[in-house]
N, C-alpha and C positions, 0 to 999 in steps of 0.2 A: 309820064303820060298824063297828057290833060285830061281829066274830067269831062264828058260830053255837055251838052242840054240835052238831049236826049237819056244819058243814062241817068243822068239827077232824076228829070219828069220820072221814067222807071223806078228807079227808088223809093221814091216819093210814093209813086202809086200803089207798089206793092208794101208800103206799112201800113196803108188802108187796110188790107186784109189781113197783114199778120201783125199787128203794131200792137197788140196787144198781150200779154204776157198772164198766165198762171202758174203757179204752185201749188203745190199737194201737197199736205203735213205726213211723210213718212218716217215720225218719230220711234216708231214700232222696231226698223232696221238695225237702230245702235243704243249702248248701254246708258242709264243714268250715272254718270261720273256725275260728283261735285266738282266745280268749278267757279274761279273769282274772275278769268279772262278764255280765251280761244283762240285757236288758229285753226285754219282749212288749208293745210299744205301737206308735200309729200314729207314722211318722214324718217320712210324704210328706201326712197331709193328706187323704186317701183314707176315711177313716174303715173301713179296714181295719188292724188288729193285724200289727206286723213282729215277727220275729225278732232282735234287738239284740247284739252281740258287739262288747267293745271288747277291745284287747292292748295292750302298745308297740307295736307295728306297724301297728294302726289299728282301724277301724270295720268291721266285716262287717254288714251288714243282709241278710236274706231277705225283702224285700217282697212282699207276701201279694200276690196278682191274684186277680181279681174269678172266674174259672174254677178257684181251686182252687189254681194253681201258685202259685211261688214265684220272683222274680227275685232275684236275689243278685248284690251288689255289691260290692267291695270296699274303701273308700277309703283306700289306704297311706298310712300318714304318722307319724309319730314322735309316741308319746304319755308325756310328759312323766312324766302322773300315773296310770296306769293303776289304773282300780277295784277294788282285790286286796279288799276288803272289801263294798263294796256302790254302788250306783248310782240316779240318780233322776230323773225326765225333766219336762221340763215347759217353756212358752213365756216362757222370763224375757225375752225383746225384744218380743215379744207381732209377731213379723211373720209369726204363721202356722204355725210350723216348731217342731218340739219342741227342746230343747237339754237337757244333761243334768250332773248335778254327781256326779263321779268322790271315791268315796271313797279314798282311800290310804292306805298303810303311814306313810306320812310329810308326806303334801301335799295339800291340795284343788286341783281344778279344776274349770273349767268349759267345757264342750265346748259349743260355739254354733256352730248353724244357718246359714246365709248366707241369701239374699233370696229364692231358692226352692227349698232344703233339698236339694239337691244337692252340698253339700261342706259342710263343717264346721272350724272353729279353734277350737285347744284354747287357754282363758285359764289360763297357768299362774305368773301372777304375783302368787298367792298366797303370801308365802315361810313364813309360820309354820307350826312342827312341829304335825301333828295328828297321831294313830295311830286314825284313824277308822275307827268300827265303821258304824252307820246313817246314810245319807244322804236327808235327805227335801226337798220341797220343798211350801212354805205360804203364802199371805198370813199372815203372821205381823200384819202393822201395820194389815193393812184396809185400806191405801192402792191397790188394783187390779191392781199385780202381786206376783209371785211372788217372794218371798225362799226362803234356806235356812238350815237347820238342819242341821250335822254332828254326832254322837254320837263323843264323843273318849273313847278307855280310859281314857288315865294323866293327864286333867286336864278344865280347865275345859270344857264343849262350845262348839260354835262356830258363833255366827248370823250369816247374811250375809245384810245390806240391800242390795235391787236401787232402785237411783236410777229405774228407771220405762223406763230404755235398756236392761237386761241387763248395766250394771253394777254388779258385785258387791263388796261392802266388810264386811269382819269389824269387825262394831259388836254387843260382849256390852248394850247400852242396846236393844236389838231386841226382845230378851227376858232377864230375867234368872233364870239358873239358880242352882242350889245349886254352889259350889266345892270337888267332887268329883271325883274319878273314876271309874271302871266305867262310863260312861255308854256303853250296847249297842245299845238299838234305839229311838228315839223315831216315834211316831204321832199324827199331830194329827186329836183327833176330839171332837165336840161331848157327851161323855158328859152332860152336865147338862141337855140341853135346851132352853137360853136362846136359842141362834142363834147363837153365836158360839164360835170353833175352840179349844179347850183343847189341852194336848199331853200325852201321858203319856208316863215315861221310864224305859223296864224297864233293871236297873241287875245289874251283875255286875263282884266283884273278883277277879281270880287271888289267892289267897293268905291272903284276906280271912277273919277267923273269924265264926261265926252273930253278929250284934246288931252286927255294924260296920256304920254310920251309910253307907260305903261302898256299901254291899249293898241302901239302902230305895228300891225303884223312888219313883217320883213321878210326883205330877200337878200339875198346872202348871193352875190352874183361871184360865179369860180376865176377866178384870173388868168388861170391856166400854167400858174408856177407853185402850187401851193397854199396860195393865199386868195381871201374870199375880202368882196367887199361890199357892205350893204347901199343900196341903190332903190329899196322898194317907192320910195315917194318920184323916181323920177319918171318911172318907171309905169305909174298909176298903180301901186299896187299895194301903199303904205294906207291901209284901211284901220280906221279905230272904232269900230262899231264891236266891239266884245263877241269877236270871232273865235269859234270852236273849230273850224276844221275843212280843209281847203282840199277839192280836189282840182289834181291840172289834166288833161284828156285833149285832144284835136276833135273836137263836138264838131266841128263841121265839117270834117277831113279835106284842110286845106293846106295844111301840114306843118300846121304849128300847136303848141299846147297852150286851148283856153284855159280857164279857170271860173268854177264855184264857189262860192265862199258865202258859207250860214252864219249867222248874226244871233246875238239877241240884242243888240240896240240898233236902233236907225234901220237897217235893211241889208237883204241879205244880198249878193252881186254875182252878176255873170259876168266874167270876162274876159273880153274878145282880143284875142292877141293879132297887132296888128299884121306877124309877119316880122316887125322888127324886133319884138320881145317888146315892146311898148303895148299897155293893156286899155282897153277900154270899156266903163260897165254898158251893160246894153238888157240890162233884166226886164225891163219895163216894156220890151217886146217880145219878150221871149216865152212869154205863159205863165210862168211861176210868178207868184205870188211873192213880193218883194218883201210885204211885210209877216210875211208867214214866219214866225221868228219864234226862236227858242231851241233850232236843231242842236243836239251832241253830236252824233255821228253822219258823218257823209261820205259817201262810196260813189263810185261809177261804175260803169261795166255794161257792152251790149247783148240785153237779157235776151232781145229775140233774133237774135243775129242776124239784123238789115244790113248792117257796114256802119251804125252811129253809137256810139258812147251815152247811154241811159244814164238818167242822176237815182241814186237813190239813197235817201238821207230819212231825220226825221221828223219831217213835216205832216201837213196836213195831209198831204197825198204821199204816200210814201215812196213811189214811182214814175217818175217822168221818161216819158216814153220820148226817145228824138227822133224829130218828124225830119230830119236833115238839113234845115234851113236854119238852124240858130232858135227855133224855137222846142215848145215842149208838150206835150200833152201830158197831163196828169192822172194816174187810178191809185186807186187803190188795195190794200194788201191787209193779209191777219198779224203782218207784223215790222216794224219799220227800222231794225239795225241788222246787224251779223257780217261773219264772214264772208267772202264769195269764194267758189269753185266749183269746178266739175264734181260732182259728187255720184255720178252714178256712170260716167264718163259717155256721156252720149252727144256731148260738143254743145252744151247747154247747162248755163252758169247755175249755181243752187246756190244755196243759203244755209249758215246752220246760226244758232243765237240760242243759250240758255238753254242747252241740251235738247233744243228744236232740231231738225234736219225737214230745211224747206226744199223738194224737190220742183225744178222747173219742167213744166210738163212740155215743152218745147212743141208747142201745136203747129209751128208754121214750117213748110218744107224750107223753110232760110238752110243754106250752108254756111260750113264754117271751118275754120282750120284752127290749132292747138299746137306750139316751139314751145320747149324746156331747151335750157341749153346751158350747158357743161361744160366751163371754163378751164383753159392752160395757164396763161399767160394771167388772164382775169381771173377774180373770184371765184369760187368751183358753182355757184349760182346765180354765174354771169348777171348777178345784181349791179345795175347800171348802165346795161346795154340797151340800145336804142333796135327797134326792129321795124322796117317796113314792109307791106306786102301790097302790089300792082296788082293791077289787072281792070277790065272793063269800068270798072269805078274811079277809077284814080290811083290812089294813092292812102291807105292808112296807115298810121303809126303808133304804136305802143315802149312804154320802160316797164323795162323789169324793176320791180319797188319792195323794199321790205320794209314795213309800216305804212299802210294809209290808212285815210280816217281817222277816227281819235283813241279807238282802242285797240279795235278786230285785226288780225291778221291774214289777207287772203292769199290764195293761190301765187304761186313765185312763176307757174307757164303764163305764159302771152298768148292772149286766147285772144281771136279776130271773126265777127262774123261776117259775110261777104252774100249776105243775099241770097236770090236765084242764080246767081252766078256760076257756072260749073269748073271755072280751073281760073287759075291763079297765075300770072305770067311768072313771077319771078318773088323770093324773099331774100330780102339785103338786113344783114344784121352788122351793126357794128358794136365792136365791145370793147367796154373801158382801154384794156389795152393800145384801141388802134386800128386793128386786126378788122377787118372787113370781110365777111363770108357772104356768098350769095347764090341761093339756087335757084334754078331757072325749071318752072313750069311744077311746082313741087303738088304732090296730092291732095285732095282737099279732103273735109270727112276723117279726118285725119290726126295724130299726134306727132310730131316730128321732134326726134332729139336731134338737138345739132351743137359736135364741139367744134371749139373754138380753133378755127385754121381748116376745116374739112372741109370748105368751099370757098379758095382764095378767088379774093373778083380779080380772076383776068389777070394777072399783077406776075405768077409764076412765085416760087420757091424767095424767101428774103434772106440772105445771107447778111447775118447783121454784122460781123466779124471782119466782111470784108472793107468798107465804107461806113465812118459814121459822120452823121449832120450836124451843123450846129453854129450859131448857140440855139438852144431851143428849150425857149420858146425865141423870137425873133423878132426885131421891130422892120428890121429892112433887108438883111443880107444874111443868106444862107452860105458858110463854109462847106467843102469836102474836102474829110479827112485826107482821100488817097489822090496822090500829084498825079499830074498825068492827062486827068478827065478834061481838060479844053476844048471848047467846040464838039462837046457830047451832048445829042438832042435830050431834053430833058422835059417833063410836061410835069403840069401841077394841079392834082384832082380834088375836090372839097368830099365829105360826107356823103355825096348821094353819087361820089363816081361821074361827074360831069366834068370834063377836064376846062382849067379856067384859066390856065397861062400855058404857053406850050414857049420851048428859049432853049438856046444852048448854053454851059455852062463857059463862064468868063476865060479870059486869060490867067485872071487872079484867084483859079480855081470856086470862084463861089459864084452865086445866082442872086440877081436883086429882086425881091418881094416884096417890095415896099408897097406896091399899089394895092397888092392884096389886100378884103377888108378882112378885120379881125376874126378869126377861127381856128379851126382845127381842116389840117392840109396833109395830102398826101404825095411826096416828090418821088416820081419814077423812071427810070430810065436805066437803059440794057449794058450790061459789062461782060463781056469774057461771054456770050450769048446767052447770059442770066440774068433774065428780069428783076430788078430789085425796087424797092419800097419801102420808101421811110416817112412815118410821122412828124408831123412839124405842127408848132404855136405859131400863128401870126398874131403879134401883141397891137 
């Protein structure tokens, strides 16, 4: 669905009156844990947003309650590697329970769950030196769970493959980076497109002069077999201004992911993705202050739920409000990092930082909707799936992300706000797997879990046992396994479900895709009066 002139003007007009954003310090709600990092995520299962505090002395959690309160826990216990850099959560045993990877001054760990997330052991048998800045965690392999990515200062970075148990092993074959250092804040986010998770890797040296090789953030583009290749300079995205920390968001919901990026030399950038995953800065129009320089932390997230993506970093104004046009209005706040989530669960973003809890007093009638979703096939934190929601607006898009910014951990639901708007036509999620759900007309105001395969698009039941495809990924020609299929209509649909080749299959049982351009495809067509559906790489 196109976007109007009419519903933009609309939009537009109504940030005039709600575009404005407060907080109330509701510190009083939850306990004083010490703490060296944070997280604002669920961690009982609840599909409620906790408070997260780890120290050497242990875990403090504030578990949000369905009335508002808070229980606070605290579970003492000597921690090895405490997160003095950054922290990142996510189900690497996949038994339900979040578990989280501890950045350090000197050490990785990993903090894991027990069988019904009531205690936790810390795996500190990681011995190699890291001085880790960002800790994130990704299907880096596509294999269904969750590995990690550590961002190291003074050397190589550091990926650890999870065996499928939630053990963890430093294998640099996972992904291969540049053998550098500076590496600050890394982000795994689908900039191109295709379906599949790229990583970008905002880069910073102490000491380092302008045009040191030290200094070129990178992007790490997915090939779609395994192997990643970097391409940020072709790209406009290879910046050497001594970046801390990049967010990527669809700031204009045209439905591709722009990108932030704070400096402290030369200037900090907005950039506009053209649509073809090619970037261009455009900050100099857009309100913010280029040379406002020095941020650490950078966040996004829409605080007053118009339909646009708010930057919030730490500048001189610590909120930029998006007016919907690429540009920003700037206020101010009592305080300029932290986590983001629902924390009071009223479908308005909050903040916690340094045992703060900033509650969003959500003044404007805007609505909003709230997906958590529960992976089969995918990570059990469908981390890395892509979600779209229609309606009267267009079109917005979100990833599920574990690590953004440069330390803080937010919220693992995909929260959207949509305005005055009262109903939503349709949400399309696709997930690492493949797997494409989509519900038609779904509630707004609202929290929606949604697993993985509960709402096939259209496609029917996939019997994968019967027919397989291949080679795949593919440069020109698609095989089928089973003989027979000749002159079977067959139709070929991209990520958003628009069908973009419709053909029969050959004589020589396979289908030529050659013209297709590079991505991630879905081949469908009916056998024995069962709809089936297979993924495919066009290389």
């Amino acid at each position: 669905m196109k976007k109007t002139l009419l519903s933009s003007i609309f939009l537009l007009a109504t940030l005039g009156m709600f575009g404005q954003v407060s907080f109330v310090n509701q510190s009083n709600l939850i306990d004083s844990f010490p703490d060296t990092s944070e997280c604002a995520v669920d961690m009982n299962g609840d599909n409620l947003d906790d408070y997260v505090r780890i120290s050497s002395s242990g875990i403090g959690i504030d578990y949000q309650q369905a009335d508002g309160s808070f229980q606070s826990t605290m579970y003492n216990m000597s921690i090895q590697n405490p997160p003095d850099w950054s922290v990142a959560a996510g189900d690497l045993d996949g038994n339900g329970y979040n578990d989280l990877v501890l950045g350090n001054g000197s050490r990785v760990s990993f903090l894991m769950a027990n069988e019904d997330g009531t205690d936790y052991t810390e795996d500190a048998s990681h011995g190699e030196y890291i001085f880790s800045q960002r800790s994130t965690m990704a299907d880096i392999d596509n294999d269904g769970d969750l590995d990690a990515f550590v961002c190291h200062d003074v050397d190589l970075s550091h990926p650890y493959r999870n065996d499928g148990n939630g053990n963890m092993t430093l294998d640099q074959s996972l992904i291969e980076t540049i053998d550098l250092p500076g590496n600050y804040a890394a982000i795994w986010v689908d900039y191109d497109n295709d379906g599949d998770t790229d990583m970008y890797l905002t880069k910073c040296r102490g000491g380092s002069s302008p045009g040191d090789p030290e200094r070129d953030n990178a992007m790490y583009t997915n090939n779609g077999d395994g192997t990643y290749t970097e391409n940020a300079e072709s790209i406009g995205m290879k910046d050497n201004a001594q970046s801390w920390a990049t967010v990527f968001e669809d700031f204009d919901n045209d439905g591709d992911f722009d990108a932030f990026i704070v400096n402290h030399d030369f200037q900090n950038r907005l950039m506009e993705n053209d649509g073809t995953g090619n970037y261009k800065d455009i900050i100099e129009t857009s309100g913010i202050d280029p040379t406002d320089l020095g941020a650490w932390e950078n966040q996004a997230a829409d605080f007053n739920n118009d339909g646009f993506v708010d930057i919030f970093s730490e500048m001189s104004k610590e909120l930029y409000i998006n007016n919907g046009d690429m540009t920003f209005t700037g206020m101010d706040l009592s305080f300029d990092e932290g986590a983001i989530a629902d924390l009071n669960n009223d479908g308005f973003l909050d903040v916690v930082n340094d045992g703060q809890l900033w509650i969003n007093e959500g003044a404007s009638n805007n609505n909003w909707v709230k997906i958590i979703l529960k992976g089969k096939e995918s990570n059990k934190n469908g981390i890395g799936a892509h979600i779209d929601i229609y309606g009267d607006w267009g079109k917005q898009m979100r990833e599920v992300r574990s690590g953004q910014g440069f330390s803080h951990m937010n919220s693992l639901s995909a929260h959207f706000g949509i305005g005055e708007s009262e109903t939503i036509d349709k949400i399309t999620i696709t997930w690492p797997s493949g797997t494409v759900d989509q519900i038609e007309n779904p509630d707004i105001n609202t929290l929606h879990e949604i697993n993985e395969g509960d709402f096939p698009l259209s496609i029917g039941e996939t019997d994968v046992d019967l027919v397989t495809v291949y080679p795949n990924p593919t440069t020109s020609t698609l095989n089928f396994s089973k003989n027979g299929l000749e002159n079977t209509p067959v139709r070929i649909m991209d990520l958003t479900g628009k069908t973009v080749l419709s053909a029969k299959i050959s004589s020589e049982n396979n289908l030529n895709v050659e013209a297709l351009n590079s991505g991630v495809y879905f081949v469908q067509f009916t056998l024995k009066e069962q709809s089936l559906s297979y993924k495919f790489i066009k290389q």
